[in-house]
C-alpha positions in Angstrom: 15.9 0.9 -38.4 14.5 -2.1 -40.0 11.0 -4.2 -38.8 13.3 -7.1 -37.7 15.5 -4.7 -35.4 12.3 -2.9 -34.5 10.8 -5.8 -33.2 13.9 -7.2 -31.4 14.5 -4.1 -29.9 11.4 -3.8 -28.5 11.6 -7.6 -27.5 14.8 -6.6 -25.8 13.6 -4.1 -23.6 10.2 -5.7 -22.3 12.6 -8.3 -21.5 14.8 -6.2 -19.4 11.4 -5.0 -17.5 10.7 -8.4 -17.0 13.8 -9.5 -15.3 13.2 -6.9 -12.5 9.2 -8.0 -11.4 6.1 -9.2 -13.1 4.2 -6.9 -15.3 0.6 -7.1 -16.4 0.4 -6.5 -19.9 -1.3 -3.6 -19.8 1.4 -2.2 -18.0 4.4 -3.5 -19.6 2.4 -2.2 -23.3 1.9 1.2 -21.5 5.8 1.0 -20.8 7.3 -0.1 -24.1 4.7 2.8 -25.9 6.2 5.6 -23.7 9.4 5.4 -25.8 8.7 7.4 -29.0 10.3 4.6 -31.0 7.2 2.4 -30.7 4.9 3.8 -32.9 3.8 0.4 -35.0 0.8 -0.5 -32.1 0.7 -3.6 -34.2 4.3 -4.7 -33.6 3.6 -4.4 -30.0 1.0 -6.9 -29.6 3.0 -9.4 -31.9 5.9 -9.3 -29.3 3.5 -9.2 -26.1 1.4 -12.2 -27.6 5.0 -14.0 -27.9 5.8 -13.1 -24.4 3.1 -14.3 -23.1 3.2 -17.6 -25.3 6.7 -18.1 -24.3 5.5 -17.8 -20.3 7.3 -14.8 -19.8 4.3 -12.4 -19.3 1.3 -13.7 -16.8 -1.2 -12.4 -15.6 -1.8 -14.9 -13.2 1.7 -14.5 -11.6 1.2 -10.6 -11.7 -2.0 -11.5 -9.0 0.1 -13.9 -6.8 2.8 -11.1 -6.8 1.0 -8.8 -6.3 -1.5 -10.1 -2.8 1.7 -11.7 -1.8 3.6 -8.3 -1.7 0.7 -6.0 -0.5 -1.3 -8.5 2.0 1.1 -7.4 5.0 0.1 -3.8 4.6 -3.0 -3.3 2.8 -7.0 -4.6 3.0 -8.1 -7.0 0.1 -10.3 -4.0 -1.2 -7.2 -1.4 -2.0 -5.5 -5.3 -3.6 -8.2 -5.8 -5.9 -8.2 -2.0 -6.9 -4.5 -1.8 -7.6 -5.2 -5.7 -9.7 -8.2 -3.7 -11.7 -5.6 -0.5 -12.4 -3.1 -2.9 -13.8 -5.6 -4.4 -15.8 -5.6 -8.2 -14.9 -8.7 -9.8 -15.6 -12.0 -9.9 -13.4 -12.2 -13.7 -13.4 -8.2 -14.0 -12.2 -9.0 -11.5 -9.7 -12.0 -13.4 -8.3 -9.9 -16.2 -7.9 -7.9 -14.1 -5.3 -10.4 -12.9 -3.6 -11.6 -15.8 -0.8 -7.6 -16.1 -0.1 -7.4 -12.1 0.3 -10.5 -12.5 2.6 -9.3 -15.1 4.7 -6.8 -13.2 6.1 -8.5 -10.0 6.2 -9.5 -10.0 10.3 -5.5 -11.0 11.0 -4.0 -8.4 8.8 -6.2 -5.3 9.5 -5.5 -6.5 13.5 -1.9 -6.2 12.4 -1.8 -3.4 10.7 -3.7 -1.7 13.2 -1.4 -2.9 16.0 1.9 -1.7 14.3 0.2 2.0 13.9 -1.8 2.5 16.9 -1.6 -0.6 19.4 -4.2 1.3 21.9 -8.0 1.4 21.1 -9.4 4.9 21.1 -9.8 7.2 24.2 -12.2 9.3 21.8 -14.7 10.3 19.1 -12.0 11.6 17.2 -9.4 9.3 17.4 -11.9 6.5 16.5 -12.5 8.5 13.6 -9.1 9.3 12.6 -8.0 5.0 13.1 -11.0 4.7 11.0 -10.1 6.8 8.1 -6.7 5.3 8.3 -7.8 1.7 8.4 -10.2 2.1 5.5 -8.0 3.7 3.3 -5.7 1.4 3.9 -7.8 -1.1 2.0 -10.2 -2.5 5.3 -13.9 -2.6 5.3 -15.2 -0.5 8.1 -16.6 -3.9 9.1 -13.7 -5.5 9.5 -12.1 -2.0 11.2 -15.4 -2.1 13.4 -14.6 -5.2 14.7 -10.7 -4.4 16.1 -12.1 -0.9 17.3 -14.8 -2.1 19.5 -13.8 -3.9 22.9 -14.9 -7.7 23.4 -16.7 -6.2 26.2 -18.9 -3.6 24.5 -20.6 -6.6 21.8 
């Protein structure tokens, strides 16, 4: 296979990955490379770089998607660790970060509500919420404050 076909091969196929959701470019470079027809690392970047000129590849969409998908279900601390993994850029991601904190206190209260709805009887089911709540993404602040009853501040 020539450069040319190479090339719009490999064009072709980040293309199709594309279409389905928004890839960082970390990921969509870890993608293309898992085929053993990439080998030309080189090649890869000059078709990324013309993604991403062309405004098919963003990063910044790939951090919209991403809060806007998660935020129902996880904290803003497991959203900013799956934006790091996918290797978005620390200065998109502290853009994110006072939206993703606004809302913290109203999602962990739903979340919280959807899995438990009752405020623990217990030592050990305080503990157990708690382990769920925070690895779920919630500061043990935040899961402090739906834990403890009005009454008890």
């Amino acid at each position: 296979m020539s450069a040319v076909e190479s090339k719009k091969n490999l064009e072709t196929r980040a293309m199709r990955y594309l279409v389905r959701r928004e890839y960082s470019r970390q990921e969509l470079a870890q993608k293309l490379s898992t085929n053993a027809n990439t080998s030309d690392s080189q090649e890869l970047e000059t078709v990324l770089d013309a993604l991403e000129q062309k405004g098919f590849l963003s990063a910044q969409r790939v951090v919209e998607q991403t809060a806007h998908l998660r935020r129902a279900r996880y904290g803003s601390q497991r959203i900013i660790h799956e934006l790091k993994t996918k290797g978005i850029d620390a200065h998109l991601i502290d853009e994110i970060v006072p939206t993703l904190q606004a809302t913290e206190n109203e999602t962990a209260s739903t979340v919280w509500q959807k899995k438990f709805g009752r405020l623990p009887a217990t030592r050990e089911e305080y503990a157990k919420q708690m382990r769920f709540m925070v690895s779920r993404g919630f500061s043990v602040e935040t899961v402090r404050k739906i834990l403890t009853p009005a009454d008890d501040v």
